[in-house]
Every structure is written in C-alpha cells, then in structure tokens.
MMTF fields as JSON, N, C-alpha, C and O atoms, coordinates in Angstrom:
{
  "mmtfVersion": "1.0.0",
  "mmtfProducer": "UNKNOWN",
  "numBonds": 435,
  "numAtoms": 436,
  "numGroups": 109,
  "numChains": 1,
  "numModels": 1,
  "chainsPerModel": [1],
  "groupsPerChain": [109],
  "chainIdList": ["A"],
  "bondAtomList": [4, 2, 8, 6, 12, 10, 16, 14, 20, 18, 24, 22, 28, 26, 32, 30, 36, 34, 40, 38, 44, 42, 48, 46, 52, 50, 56, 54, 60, 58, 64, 62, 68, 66, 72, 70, 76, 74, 80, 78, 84, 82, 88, 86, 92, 90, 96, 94, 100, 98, 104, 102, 108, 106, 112, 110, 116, 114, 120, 118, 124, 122, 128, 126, 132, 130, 136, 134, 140, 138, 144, 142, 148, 146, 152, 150, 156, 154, 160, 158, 164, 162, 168, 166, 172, 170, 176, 174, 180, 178, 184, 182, 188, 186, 192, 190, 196, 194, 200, 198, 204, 202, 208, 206, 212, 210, 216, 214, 220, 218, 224, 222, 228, 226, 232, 230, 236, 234, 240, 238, 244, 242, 248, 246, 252, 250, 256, 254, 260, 258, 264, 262, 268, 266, 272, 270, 276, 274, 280, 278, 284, 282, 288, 286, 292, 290, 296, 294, 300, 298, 304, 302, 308, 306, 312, 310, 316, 314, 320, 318, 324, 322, 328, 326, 332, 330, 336, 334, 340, 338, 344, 342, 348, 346, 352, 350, 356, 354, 360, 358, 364, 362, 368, 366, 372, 370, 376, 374, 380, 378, 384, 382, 388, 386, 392, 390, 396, 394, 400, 398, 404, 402, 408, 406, 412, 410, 416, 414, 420, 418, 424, 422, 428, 426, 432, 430],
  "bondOrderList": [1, 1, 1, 1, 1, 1, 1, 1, 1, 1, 1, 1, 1, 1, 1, 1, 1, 1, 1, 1, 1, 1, 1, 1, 1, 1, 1, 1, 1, 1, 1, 1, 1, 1, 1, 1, 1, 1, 1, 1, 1, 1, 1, 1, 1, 1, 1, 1, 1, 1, 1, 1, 1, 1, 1, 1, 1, 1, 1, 1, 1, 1, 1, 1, 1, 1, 1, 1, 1, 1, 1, 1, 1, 1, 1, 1, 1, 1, 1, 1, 1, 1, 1, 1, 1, 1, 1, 1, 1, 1, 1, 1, 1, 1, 1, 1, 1, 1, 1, 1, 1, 1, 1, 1, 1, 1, 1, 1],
  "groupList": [{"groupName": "UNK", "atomNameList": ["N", "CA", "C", "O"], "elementList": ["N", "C", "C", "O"], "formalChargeList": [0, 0, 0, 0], "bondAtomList": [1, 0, 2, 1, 3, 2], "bondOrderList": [1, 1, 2], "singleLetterCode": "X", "chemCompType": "L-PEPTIDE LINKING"}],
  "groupTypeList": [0, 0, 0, 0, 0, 0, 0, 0, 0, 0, 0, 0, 0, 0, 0, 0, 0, 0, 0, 0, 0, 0, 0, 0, 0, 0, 0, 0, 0, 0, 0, 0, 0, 0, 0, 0, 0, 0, 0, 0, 0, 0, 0, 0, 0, 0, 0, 0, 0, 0, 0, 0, 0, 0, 0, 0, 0, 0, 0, 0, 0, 0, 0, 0, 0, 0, 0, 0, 0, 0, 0, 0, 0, 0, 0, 0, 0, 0, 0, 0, 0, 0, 0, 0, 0, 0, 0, 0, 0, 0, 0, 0, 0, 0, 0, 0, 0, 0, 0, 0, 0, 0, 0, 0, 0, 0, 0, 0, 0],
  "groupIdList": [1, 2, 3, 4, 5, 6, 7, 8, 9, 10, 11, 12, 13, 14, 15, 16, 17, 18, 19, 20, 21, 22, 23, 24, 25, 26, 27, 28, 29, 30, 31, 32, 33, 34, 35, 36, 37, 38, 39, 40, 41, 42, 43, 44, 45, 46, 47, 48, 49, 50, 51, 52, 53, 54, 55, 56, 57, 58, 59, 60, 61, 62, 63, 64, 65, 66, 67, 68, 69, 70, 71, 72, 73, 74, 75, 76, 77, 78, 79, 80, 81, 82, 83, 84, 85, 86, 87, 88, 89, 90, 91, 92, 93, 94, 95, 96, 97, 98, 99, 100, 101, 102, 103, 104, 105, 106, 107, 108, 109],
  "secStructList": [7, 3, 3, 7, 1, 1, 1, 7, 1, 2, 2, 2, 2, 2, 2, 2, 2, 6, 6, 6, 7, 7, 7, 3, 3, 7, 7, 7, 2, 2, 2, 2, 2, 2, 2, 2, 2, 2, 1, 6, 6, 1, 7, 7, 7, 7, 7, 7, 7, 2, 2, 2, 2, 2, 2, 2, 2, 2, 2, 2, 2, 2, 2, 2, 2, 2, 2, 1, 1, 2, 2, 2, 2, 6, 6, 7, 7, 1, 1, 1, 2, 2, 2, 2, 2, 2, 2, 2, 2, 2, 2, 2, 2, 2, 2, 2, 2, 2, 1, 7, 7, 7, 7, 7, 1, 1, 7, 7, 7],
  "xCoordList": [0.836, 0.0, 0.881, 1.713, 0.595, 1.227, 0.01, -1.205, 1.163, 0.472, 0.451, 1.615, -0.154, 0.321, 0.93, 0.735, 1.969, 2.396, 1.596, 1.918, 0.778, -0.676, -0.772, 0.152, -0.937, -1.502, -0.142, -0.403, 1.134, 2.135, 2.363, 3.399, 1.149, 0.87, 1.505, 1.575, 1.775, 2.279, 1.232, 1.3, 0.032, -1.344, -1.701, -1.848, -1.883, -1.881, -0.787, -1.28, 0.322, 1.228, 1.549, 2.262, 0.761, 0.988, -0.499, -0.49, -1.563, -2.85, -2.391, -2.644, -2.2, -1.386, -0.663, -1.12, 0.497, 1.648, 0.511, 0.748, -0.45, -1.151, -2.277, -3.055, -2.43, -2.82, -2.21, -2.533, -0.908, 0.132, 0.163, 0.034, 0.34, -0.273, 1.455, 2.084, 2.206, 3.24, 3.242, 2.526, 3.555, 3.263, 4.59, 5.691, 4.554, 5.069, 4.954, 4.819, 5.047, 4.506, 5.994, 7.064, 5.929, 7.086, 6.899, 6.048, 7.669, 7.671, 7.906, 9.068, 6.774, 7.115, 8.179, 8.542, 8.704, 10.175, 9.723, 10.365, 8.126, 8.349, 8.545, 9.164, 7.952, 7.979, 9.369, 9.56, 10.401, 11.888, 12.84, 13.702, 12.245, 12.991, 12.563, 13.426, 11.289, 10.956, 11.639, 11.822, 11.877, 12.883, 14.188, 14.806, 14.428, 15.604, 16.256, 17.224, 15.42, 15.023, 15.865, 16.921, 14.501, 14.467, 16.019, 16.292, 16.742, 18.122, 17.232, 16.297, 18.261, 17.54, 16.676, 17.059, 15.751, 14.821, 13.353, 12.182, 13.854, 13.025, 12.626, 11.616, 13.502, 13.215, 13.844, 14.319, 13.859, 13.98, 13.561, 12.867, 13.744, 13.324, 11.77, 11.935, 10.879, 10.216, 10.825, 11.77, 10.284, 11.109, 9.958, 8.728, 11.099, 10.431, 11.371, 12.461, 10.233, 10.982, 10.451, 9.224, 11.332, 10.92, 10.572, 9.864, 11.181, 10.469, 8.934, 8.171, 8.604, 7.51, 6.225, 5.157, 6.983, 6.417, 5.854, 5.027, 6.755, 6.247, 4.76, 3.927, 4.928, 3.832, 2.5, 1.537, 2.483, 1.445, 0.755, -0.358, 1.671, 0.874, -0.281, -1.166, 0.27, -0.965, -1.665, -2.547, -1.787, -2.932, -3.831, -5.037, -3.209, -4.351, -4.737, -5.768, -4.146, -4.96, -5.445, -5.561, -5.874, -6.935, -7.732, -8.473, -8.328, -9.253, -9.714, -10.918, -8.646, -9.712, -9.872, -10.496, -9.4, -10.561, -12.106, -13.164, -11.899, -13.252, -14.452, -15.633, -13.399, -14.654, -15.029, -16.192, -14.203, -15.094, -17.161, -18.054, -16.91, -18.037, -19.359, -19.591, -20.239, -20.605, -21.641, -21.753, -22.192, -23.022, -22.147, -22.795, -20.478, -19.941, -19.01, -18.524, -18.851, -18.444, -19.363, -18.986, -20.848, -21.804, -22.675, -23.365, -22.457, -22.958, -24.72, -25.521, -25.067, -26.512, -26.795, -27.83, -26.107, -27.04, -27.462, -27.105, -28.37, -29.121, -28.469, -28.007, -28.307, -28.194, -26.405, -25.67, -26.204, -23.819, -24.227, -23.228, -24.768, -25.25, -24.73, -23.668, -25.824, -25.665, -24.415, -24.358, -24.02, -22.538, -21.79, -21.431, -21.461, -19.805, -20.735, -19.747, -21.531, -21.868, -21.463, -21.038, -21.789, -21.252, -19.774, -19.245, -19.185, -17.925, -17.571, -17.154, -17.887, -17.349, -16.956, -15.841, -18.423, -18.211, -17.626, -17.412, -17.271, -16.04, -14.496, -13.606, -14.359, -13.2, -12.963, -11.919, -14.059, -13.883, -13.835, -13.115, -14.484, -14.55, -13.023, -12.259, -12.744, -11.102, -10.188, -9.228, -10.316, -9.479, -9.688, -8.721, -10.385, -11.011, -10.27, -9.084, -10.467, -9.469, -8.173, -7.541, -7.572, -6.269, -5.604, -4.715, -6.045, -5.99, -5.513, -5.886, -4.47, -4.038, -4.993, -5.757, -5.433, -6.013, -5.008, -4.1, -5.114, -4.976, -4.959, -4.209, -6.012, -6.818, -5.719, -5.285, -5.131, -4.253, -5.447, -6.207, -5.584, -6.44, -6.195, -6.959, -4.455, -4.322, -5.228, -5.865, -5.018, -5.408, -6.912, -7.784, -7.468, -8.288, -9.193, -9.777, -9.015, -9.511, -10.532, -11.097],
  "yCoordList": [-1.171, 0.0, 1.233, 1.462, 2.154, 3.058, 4.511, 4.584, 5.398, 6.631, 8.026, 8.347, 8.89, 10.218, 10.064, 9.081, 11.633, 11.618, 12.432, 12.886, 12.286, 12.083, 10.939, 11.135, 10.211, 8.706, 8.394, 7.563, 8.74, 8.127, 8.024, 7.577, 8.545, 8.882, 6.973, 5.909, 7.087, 5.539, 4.893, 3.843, 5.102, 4.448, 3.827, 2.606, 4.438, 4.391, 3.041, 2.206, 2.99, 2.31, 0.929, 0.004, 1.009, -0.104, -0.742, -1.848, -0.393, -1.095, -1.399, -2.603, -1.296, -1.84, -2.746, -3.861, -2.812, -3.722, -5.269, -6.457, -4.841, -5.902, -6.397, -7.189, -5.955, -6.838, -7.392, -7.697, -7.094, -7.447, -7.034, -7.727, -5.912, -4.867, -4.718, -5.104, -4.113, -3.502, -2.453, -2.439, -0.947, 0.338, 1.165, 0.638, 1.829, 2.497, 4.177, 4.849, 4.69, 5.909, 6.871, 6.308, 8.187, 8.969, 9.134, 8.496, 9.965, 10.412, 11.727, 12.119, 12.716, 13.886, 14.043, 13.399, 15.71, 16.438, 16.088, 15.272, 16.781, 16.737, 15.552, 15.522, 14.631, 13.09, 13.087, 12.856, 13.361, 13.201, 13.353, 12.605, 15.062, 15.411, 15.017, 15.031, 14.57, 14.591, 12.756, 12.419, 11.93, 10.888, 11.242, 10.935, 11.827, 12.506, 12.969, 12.624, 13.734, 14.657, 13.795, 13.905, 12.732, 11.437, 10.277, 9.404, 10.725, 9.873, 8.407, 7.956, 8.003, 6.38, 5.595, 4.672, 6.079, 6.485, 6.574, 6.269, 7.023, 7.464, 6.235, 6.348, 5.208, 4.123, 4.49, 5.603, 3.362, 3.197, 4.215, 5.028, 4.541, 5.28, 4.136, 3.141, 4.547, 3.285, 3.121, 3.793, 2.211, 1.707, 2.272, 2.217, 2.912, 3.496, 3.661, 4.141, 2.957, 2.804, 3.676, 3.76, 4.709, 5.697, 5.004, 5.368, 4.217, 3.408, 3.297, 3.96, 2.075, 1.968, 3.535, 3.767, 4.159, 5.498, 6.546, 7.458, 5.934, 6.682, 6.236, 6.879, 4.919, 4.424, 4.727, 4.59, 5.158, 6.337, 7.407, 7.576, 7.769, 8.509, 8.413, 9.138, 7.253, 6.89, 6.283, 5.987, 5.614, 5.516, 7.061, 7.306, 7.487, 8.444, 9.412, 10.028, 9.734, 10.098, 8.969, 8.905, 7.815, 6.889, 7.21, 7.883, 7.19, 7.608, 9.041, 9.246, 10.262, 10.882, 11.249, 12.184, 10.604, 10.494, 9.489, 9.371, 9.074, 8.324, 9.031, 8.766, 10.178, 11.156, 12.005, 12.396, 12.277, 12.871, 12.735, 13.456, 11.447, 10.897, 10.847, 9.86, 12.075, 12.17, 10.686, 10.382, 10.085, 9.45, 7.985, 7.019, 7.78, 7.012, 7.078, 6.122, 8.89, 9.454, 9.47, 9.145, 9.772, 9.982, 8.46, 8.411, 7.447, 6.115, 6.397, 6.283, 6.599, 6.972, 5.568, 5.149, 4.838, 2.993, 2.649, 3.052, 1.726, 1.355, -0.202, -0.336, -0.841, -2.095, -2.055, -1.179, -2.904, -3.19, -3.832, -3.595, -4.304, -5.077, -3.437, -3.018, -2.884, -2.046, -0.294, 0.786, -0.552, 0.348, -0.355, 0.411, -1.975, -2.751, -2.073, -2.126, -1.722, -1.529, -0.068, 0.371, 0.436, 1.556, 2.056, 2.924, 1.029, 1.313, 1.245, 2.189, -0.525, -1.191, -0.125, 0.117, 0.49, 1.574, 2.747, 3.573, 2.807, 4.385, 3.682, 4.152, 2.434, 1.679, 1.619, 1.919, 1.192, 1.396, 2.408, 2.473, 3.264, 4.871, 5.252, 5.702, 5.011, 5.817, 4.824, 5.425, 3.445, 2.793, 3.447, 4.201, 3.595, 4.301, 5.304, 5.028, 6.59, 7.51, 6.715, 7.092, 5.571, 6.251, 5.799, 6.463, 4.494, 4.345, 5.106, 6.28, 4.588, 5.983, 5.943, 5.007, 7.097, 6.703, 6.493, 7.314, 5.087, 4.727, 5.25, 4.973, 6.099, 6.488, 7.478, 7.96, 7.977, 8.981, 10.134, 9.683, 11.418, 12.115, 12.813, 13.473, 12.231, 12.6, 11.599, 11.873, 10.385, 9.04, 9.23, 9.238, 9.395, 9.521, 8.127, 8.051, 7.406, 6.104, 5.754, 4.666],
  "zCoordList": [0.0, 0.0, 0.0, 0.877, -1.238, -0.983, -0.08, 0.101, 0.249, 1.05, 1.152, 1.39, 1.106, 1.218, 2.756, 3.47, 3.246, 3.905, 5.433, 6.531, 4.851, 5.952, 6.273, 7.063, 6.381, 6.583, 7.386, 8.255, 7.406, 8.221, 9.527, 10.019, 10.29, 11.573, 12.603, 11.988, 13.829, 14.324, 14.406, 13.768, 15.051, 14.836, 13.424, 13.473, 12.093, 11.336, 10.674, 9.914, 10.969, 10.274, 11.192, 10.804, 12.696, 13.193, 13.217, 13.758, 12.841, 12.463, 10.797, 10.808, 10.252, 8.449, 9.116, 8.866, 10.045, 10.186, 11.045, 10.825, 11.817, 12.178, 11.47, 12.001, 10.218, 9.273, 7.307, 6.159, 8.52, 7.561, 5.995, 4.986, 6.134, 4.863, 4.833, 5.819, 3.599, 3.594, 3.477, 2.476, 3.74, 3.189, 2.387, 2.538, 1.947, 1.278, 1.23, 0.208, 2.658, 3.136, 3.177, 3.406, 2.961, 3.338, 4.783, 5.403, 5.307, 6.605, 6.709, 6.595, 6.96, 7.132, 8.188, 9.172, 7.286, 8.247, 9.359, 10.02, 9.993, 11.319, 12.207, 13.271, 11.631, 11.805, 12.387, 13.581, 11.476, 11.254, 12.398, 12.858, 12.854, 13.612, 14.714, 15.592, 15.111, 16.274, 16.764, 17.934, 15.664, 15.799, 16.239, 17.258, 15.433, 15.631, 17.071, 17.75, 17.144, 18.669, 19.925, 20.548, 19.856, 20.954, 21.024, 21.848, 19.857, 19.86, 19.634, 18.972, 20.711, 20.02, 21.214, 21.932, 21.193, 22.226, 20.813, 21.04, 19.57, 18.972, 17.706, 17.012, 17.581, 17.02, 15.955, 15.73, 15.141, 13.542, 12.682, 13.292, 11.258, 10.306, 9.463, 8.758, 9.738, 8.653, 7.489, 7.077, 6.932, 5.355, 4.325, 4.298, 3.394, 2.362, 0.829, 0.518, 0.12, -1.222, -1.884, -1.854, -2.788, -3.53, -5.158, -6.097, -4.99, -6.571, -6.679, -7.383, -5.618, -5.529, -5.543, -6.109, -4.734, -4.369, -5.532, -5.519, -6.589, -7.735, -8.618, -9.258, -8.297, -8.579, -8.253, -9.007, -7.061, -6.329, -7.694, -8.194, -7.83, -8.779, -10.285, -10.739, -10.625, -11.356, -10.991, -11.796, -9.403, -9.238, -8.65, -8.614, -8.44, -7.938, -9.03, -8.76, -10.277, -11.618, -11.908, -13.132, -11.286, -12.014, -11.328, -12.045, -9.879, -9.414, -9.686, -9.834, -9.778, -10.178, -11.893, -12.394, -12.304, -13.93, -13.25, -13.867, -12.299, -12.265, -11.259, -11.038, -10.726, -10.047, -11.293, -11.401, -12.137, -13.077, -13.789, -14.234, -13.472, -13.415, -12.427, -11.729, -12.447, -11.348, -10.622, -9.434, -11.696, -10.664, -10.475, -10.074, -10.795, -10.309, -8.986, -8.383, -8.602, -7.342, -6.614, -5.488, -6.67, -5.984, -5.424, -4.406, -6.258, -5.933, -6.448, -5.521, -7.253, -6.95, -7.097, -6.577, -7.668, -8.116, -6.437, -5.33, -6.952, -5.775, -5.935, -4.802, -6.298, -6.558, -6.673, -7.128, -6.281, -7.18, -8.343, -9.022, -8.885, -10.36, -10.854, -11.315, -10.563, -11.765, -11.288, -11.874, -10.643, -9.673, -10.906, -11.8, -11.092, -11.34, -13.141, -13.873, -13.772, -14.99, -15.544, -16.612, -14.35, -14.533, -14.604, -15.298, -13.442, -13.194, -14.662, -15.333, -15.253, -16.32, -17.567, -18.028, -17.991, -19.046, -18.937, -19.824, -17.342, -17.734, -17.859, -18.567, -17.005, -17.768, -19.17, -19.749, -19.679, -21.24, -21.91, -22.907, -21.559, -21.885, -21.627, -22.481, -20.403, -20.043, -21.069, -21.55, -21.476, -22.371, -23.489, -23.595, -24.379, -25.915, -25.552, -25.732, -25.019, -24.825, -25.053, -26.04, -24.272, -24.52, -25.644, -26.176, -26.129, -27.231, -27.978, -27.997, -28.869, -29.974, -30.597, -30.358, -31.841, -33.108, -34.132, -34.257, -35.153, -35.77, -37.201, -38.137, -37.11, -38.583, -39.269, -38.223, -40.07, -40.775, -41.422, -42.279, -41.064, -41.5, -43.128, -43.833, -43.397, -44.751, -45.776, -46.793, -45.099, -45.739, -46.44, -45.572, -47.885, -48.368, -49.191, -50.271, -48.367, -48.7, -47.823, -47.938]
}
C-alpha cells in the first residue's frame, strides 16, 4: 500500500503492520525530527521505497478520472449489479481515450 504523507501517523502504520499490509509511506520532516530529537529512544526510520512510491501517482490520476463521473463518485445505483456496470463503461470509456487513433487524417480512402 502506498500513502500520502498524511496517513504516516504511528497508529496508522501499526494497524497496516497488524494486518500485515506492507506500506510504502514517506515520513514527514516533522515526523523526522521529532525521531531525531528522541536519539535512540526514537526508534527506527520506517522503510520506504521511492520506486515503488512513484507508482502512487498513477494511481491516484486513475481515481480521479473516475470522479469525473458524477453518478460514479456519488454512488446513486441502488443495486452493485448495476454500480460494477457503470464502473465497467467508464473503464472502457477511459481505455477508448487512450488508445491511440490509428486512422491517418491525410489518408483519403
């Protein structure tokens, strides 16, 4: 799981560690120093891979191309039958977008 550097709070990262989640969270400065501060009194640095970390980012332009969609942010379906239908066609919708086009607009055939 990756995280904004909100979410890095100790509560936070030791309810993930007891259901054996891995995270991938930064640690804010203040976080830092206040380790720091405490010497070694203040524990370990958590582990954090900046590789992974980058990956963060497309997921979160996937979600919001999908708030774009209001009645798939808003939930109006009453039923999940028809929520996963909805979901389905902005998946496809966001695929068609990215799709190159193919077509050559010189091409007169």
């Amino acid at each position: 799981m990756t995280g904004d550097k909100a979410y890095s709070s100790r509560v936070n990262r030791q309810a993930l560690r007891g259901k054996r989640i891995r995270t991938t969270i930064p640690e804010p400065n203040d976080q830092i120093a206040n380790r720091k501060r405490r010497g070694s009194h203040g524990g370990r640095p958590p582990a954090f891979g900046p590789g992974a970390y980058r990956h963060r980012n497309q997921v979160e332009r996937d979600f919001n191309r999908r708030k774009h969609w209001r009645g798939l942010a808003t939930r109006f379906d009453k039923l999940g039958v028809n929520y996963q239908a909805t979901l389905d066609l902005v998946e496809i919708l966001d695929w068609l977008r990215a799709v190159p086009d193919e077509h050559d607009p010189r091409d007169r055939t």
